[in-house]
N, C-alpha and C positions, 0 to 999 in steps of 0.2 A: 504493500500500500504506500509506505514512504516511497518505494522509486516513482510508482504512479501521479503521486504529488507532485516532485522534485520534477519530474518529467514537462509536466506541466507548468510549469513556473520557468521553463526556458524560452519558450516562444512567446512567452507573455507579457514574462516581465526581466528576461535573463537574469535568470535565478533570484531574484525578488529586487535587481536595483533598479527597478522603476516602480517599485513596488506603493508610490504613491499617488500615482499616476491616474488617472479612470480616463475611459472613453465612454463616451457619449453615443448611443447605441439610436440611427437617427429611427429603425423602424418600429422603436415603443413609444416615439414623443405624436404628438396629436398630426391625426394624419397619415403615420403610419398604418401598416399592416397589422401591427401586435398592438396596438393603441385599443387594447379592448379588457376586458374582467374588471380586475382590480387598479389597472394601470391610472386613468384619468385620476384617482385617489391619490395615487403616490407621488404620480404626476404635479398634481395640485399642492402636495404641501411641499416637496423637494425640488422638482423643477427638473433642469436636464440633470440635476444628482440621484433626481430617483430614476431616469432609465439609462444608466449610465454601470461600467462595468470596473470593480474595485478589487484592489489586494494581489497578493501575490497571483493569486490565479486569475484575475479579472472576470472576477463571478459577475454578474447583471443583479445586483441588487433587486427589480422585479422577480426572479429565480428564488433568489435567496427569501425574499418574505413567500413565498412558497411554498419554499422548505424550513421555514419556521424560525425566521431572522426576525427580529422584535426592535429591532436595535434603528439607529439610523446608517445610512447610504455607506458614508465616510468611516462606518465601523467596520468594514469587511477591509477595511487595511490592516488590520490585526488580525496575524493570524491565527490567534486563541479562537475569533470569532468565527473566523471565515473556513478554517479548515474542517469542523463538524459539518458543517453545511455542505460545504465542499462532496465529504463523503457520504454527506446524505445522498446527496444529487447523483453522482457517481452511483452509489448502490442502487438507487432506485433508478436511474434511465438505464445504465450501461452493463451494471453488471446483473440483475435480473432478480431483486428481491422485491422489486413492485409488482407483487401478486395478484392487483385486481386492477392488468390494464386493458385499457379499451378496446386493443385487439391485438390478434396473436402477434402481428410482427414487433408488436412494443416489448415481448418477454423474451427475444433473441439476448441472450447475453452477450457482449463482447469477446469474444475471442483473442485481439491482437492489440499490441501497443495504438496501429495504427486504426482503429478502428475506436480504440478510446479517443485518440486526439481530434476524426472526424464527429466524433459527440463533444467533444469539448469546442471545437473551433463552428461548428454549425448544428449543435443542440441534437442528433439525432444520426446514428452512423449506420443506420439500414433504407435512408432515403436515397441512393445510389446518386447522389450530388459530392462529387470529391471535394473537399476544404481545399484553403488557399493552396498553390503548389508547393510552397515555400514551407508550409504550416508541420505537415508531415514527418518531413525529415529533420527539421528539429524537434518535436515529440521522441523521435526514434534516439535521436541524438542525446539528449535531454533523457530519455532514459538507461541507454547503456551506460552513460555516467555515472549516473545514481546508483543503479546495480553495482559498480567500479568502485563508487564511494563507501554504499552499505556493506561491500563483502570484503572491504579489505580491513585487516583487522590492528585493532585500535595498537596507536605507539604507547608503550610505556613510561612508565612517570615513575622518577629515580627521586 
C-alpha cells in the first residue's frame, strides 16, 4: 500500500514538493459537466477551492467529502488527513471492496500498477480512455522506487 501511495505522489506532486499546490478542476465549477449533486454547495461556500485538487496526491476535494472528509479544501494538504481518504477511494473504486456497485464493470479490481494510475489520473480505469501519455510511466516509475525504497533494509545507528 505504501509503494501505491508513494507511487502516486510522483506524477502529482514529485514526491510531495509541490505538495501545496491545488488545481483547479474546471469540469466541477458551474457549467461544467460534474457541476451536479452536492457540488453547487461546496461550490458556494469554497469557491474554485472547493473543486479544486489538494495534497500530496491531489485528491479533488468534491471526492474526498464523499469519502467522508469533514474538514475544509486546504486540509487535504496534510497528509494525516488526506491519506485515509486516499485509501478509502482506492479500496472502494480500484481495488474492489465497494460491494454494492451499480454495475458489474464497477467491481473489476485493479490488477496492475498501471491501471491504478489510469483511476487515479481519470477516476475510472475500465473506461478504455488511456490517461495523459506522460501520466503512466511515471506511476510505473514512481512505483518501482518505492518498492526500491521499502525493500531495502534500514542503515544502522551506532
Amino acid at each position: 500500500a505504501r509503494a501505491v501511495l508513494a507511487a502516486i505522489t510522483w506524477p502529482e506532486t514529485r514526491w510531495g514538493q509541490r505538495i501545496k499546490a491545488s488545481l483547479s478542476e474546471k469540469a466541477y465549477k458551474p457549467g461544467g459537466p460534474y457541476f451536479i449533486k452536492h457540488v453547487p454547495s461546496i461550490y458556494e461556500t469554497y469557491g474554485d477551492a472547493g473543486v479544486s485538487s489538494w495534497g500530496a496526491w491531489q485528491m479533488l476535494y468534491v471526492v474526498a467529502v464523499e469519502m467522508g472528509c469533514h474538514g475544509d479544501p486546504w486540509d487535504l494538504v496534510n497528509p494525516g488527513t488526506a491519506a485515509p481518504l486516499v485509501v478509502a477511494l482506492l479500496n472502494r473504486r480500484c481495488f474492489n471492496v465497494w460491494k454494492d456497485a451499480p454495475t458489474p464493470e464497477l467491481v473489476k479490481p485493479a490488477d496492475t500498477i498501471e491501471e491504478v494510475g489510469d483511476f487515479w489520473n481519470s477516476g475510472n480505469f475500465r473506461d478504455n480512455r488511456p490517461p495523459l501519455a506522460k501520466y503512466l510511466p511515471e506511476i510505473v516509475e514512481g512505483y518501482e522506487q518505492a518498492l526500491d525504497f521499502y525493500s531495502a533494509p534500514l542503515a544502522a545507528t551506532t
